[in-house]
C-alpha positions as CSV (number, residue, x, y, z in Angstrom):
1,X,-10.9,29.1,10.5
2,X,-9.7,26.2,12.0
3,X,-6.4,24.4,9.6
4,X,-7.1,20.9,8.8
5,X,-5.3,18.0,10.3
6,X,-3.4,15.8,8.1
7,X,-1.8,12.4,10.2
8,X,0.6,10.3,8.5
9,X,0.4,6.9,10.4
10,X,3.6,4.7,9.9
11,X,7.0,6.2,8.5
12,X,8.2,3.1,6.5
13,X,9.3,3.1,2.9
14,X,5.8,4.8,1.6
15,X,4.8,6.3,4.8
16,X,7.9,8.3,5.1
17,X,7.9,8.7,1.0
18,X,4.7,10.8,0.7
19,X,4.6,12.0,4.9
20,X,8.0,13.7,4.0
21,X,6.4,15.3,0.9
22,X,3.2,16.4,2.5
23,X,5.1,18.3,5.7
24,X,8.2,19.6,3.9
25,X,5.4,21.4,1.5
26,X,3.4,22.4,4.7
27,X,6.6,23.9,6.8
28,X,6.6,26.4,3.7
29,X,3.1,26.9,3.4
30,X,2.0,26.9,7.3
31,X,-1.3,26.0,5.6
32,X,-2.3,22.3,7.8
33,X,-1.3,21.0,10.5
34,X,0.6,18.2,10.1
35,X,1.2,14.7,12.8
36,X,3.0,11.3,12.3
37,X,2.6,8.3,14.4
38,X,6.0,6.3,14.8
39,X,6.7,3.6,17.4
40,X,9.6,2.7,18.9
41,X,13.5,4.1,17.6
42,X,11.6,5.7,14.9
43,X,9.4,7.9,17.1
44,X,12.9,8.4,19.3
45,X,14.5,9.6,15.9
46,X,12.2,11.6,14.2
47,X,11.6,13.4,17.3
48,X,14.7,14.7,17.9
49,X,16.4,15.0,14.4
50,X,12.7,15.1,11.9
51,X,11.9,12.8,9.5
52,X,14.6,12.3,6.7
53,X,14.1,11.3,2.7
54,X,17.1,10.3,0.5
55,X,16.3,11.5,-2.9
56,X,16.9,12.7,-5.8
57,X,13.7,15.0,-5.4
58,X,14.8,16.5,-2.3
59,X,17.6,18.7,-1.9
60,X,16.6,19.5,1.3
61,X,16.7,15.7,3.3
62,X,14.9,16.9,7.0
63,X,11.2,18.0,7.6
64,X,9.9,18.7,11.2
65,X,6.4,17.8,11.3
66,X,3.8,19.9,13.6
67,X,3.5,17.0,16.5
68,X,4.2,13.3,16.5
69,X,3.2,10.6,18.7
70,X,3.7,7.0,19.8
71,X,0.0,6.0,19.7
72,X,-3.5,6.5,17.7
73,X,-5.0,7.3,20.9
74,X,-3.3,10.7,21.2
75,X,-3.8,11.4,17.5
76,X,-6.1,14.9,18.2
77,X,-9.5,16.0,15.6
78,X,-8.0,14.7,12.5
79,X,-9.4,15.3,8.9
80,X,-7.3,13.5,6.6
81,X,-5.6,10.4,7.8
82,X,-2.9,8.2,5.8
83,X,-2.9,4.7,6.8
84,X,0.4,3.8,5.7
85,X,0.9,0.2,7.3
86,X,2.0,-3.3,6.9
87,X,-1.1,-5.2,5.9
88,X,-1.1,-7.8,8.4
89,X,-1.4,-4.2,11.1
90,X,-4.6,-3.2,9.2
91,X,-7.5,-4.3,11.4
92,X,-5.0,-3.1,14.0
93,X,-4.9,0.3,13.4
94,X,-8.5,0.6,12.3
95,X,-9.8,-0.3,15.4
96,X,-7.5,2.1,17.3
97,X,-8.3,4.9,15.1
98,X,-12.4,4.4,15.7
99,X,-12.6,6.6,19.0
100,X,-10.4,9.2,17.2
101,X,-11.7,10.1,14.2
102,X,-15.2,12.4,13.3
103,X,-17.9,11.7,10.4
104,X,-15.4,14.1,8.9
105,X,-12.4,12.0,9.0
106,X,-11.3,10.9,5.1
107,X,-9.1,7.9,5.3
108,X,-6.3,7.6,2.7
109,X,-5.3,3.7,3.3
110,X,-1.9,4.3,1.1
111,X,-1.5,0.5,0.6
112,X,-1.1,-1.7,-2.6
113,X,-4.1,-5.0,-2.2
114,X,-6.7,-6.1,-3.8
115,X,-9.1,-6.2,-0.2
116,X,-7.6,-3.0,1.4
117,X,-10.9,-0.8,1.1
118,X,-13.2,-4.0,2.1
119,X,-11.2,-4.6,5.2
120,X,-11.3,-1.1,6.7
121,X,-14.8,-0.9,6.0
122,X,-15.5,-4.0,7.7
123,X,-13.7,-2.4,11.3
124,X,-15.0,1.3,10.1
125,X,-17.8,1.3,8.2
126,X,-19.5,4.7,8.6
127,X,-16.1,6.9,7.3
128,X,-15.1,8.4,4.0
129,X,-12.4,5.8,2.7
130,X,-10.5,6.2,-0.6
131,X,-9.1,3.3,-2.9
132,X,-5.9,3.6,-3.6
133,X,-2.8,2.3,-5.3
134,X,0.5,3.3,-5.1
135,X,3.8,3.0,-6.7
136,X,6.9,4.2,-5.7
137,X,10.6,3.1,-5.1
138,X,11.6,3.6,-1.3
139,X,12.5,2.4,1.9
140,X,13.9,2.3,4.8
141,X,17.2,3.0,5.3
142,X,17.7,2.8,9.1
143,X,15.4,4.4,11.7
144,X,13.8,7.9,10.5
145,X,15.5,7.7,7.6
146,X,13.8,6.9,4.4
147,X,15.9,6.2,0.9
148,X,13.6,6.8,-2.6
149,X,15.4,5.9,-5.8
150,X,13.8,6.0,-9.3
151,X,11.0,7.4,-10.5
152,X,8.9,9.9,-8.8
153,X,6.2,8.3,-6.3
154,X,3.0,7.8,-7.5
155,X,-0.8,7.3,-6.1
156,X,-3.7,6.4,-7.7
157,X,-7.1,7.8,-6.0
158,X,-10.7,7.0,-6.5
159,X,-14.0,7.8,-4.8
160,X,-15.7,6.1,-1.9
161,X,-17.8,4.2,-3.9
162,X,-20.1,4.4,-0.6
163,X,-19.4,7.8,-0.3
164,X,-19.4,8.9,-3.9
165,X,-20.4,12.8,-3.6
166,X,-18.1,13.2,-0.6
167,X,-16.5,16.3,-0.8
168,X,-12.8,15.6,-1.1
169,X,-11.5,18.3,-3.6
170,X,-9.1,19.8,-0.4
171,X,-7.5,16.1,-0.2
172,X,-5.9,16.4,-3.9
173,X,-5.0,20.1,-3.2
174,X,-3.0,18.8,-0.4
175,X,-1.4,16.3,-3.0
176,X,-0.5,18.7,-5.4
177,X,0.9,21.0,-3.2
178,X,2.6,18.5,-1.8
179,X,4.2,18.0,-5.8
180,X,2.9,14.3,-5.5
181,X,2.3,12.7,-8.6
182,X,-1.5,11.5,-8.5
183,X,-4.5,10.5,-10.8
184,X,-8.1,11.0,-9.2
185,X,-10.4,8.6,-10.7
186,X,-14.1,8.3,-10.3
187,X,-13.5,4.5,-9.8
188,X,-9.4,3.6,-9.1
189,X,-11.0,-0.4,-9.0
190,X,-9.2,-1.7,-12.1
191,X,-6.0,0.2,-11.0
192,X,-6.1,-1.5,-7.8
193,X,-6.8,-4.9,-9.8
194,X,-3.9,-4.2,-12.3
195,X,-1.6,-3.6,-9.5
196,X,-2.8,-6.5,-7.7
197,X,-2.2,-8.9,-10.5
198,X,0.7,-7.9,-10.3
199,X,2.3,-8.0,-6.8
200,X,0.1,-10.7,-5.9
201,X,1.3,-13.2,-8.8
202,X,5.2,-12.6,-9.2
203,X,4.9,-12.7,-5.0
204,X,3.3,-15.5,-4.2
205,X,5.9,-17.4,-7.0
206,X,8.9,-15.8,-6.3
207,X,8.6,-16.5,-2.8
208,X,8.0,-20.3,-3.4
209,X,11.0,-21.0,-5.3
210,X,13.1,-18.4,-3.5
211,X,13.2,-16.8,-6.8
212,X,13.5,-13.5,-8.9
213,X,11.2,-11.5,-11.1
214,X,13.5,-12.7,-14.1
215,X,13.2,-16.1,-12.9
216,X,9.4,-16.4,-13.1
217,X,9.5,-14.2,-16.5
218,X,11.7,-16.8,-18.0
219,X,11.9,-20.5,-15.9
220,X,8.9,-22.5,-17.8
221,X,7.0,-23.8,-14.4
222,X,7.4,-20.4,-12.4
223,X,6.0,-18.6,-15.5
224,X,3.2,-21.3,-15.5
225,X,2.4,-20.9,-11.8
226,X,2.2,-17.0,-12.7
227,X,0.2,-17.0,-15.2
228,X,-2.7,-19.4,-13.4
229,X,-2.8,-17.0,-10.7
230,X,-3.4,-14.2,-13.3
231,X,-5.8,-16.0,-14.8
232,X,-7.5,-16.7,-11.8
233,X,-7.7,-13.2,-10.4
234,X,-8.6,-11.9,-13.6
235,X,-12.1,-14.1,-13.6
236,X,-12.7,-12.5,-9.6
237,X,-12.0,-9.3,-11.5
238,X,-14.6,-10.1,-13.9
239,X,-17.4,-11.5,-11.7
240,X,-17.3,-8.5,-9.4
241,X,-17.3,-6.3,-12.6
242,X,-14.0,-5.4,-12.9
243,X,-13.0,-5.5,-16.4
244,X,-9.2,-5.7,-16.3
245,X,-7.6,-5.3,-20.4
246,X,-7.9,-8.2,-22.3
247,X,-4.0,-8.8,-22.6
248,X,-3.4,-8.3,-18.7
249,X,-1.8,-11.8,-18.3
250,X,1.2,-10.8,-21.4
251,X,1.0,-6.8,-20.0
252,X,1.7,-7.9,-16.6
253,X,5.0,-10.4,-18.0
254,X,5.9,-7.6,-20.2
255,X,6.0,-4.9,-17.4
256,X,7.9,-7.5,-15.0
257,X,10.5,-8.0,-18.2
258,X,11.6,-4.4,-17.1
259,X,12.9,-5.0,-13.9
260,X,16.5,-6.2,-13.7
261,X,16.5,-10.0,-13.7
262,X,17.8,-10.7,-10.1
263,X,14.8,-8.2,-8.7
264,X,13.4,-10.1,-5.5
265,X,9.9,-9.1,-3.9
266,X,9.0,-8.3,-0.3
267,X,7.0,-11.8,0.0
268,X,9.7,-13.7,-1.1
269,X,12.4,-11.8,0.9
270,X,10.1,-12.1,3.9
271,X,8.8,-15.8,3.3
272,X,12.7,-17.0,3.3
273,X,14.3,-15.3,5.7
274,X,11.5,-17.2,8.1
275,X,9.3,-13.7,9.0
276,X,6.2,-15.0,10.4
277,X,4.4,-11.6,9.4
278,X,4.3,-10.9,5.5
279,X,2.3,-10.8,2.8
280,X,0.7,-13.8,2.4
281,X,-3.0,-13.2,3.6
282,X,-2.8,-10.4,1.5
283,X,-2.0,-11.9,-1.5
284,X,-3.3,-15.3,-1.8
285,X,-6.1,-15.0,0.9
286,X,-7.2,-12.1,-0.9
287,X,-7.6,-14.3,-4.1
288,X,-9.0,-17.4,-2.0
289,X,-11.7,-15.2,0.0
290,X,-13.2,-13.2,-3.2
291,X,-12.9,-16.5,-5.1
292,X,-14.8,-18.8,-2.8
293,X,-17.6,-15.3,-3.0
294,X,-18.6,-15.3,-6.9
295,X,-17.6,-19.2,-7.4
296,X,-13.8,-18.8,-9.2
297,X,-11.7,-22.0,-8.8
298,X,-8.4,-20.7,-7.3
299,X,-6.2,-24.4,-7.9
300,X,-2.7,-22.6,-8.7
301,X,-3.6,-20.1,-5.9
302,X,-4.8,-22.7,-3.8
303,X,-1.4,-24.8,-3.7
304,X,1.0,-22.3,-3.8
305,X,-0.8,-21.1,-0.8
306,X,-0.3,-24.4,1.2
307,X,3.1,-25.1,0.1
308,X,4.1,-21.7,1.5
309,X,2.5,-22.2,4.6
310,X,4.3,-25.2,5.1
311,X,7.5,-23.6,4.3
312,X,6.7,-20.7,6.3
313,X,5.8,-23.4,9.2
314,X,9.2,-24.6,9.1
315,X,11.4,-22.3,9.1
């Protein structure tokens, strides 16, 4: 029998989080075959020295994977494929990967966004794709070298929704034996949605003001600003029939009160250091696209939008 073919594409903070995890279990077990796709110095590195993760789970740092290659194309049969991307590469990579997959193919986009799943299936629309979430605490360090801190990594996993009965029991027996924290879900939606409230309000803010986390917890028009966006998703949430808590607005501040005051986010980072590719689109064109759909007045989204476009214009 024939092993299955697990590819890892990208080897950036989460791609080389949970890639590391999946091979290091597999050069054990022998039980998959296991590929990444890496471009550039990272493809160089990982070639000749492996793939390495800094962390406290890990006494062992290096993991050799089975092949890995500079481009989709030469990606060979594969089964399970993690899309492990910037956003803004998405459509990108979907479109490379249509000549190389099978009706078999499960896609595991490992990507935080509210319009992750609707944008694959827009470029592949036949395949197996399962919503996810994920949290975990890494980056990277320098080239083929990854550095996790805090708690272990974490993916939340749902159903195709239009794919429901697809079998994919052998995709969370790779996570487990991979010891990667998961929940499968029938539906992962309102996950996705609470994450998304989330990352997509204390970015968009932070990265106006050139702020922190603490900042927009505690400055009175940054908490504002927050909070309208929250409310704004939450009612695209509802419309579509996503039923987020009742208190997601105050859960979302109080889980953001957690984080050490001066905490910055990857938009805001990204926004003011003049990066042309970031986060935007997915954050606040996410919320503009799916509110102009069911009819949801997006005003805070709306301006904070323009004002970093115009910020992002002149740097």
């Amino acid at each position: 029998m024939n092993r299955k073919h697990i590819v890892i594409i990208g080897l950036g903070g989460v791609g080389g989080y949970f890639g590391f995890k999946i091979n290091q279990a597999n050069e054990a077990a022998g039980k998959y075959t296991v590929s990444f796709v890496a471009r550039g110095e990272t493809y160089e590195k990982v070639k000749e020295n492996g793939l390495t993760l800094r962390s406290p789970e890990h006494s062992n740092p290096q993991t050799h994977p089975d092949d890995i290659v500079k481009n989709i194309s030469d990606i060979k049969n594969p089964d399970l494929v993690l899309i492990c991307v910037k956003e803004y590469d998405l459509e990108n990579v979907c479109r490379q990967l249509l000549p190389v997959i099978n009706k078999e193919t499960i896609l595991l986009p490992l990507m935080n966004g509210a319009d992750i799943y609707d944008r694959i299936r827009t470029v592949i629309p036949d395949h197996t794709v399962l919503p996810t979430c994920v949290y975990v605490a890494s980056h990277i360090k320098e080239r083929g070298i990854v550095e996790h801190k805090g708690n272990p990594g974490k993916i939340i996993v749902g159903r195709d929704p239009e794919h429901f009965s697809a079998p994919v029991d052998w995709v969370t027996d790779v996570l487990s034996e991979s010891k990667i924290e998961f929940e499968f879900k029938d539906n992962a939606l309102n996950a996705i949605w609470t994450k998304f409230i989330f990352i997509a309000s204390f970015g968009l803010v932070t990265a106006k003001h050139n702020s922190s986390m603490g900042a927009v917890c505690n400055d009175k028009e940054q908490n504002s600003e927050a909070a309208g966006i929250m409310d704004e998703i939450k009612c695209i949430a509802a419309k579509k029939g996503i039923h987020l808590q009742e208190d997601i607005v105050s859960a979302t501040f109080e889980k953001a009160s957690t984080f050490p005051y001066d905490t910055p986010t990857s938009l805001q980072l990204d926004v003011n250091s003049g990066k042309k590719d970031n986060e935007l689109e997915l954050f606040a064109g996410a919320v503009l696209k799916y509110g102009s759909e069911v009819g949801v007045e997006t005003p805070f989204t709306q301006k904070i939008y323009t004002e970093i476009k115009n910020k992002i214009s002149l740097a």
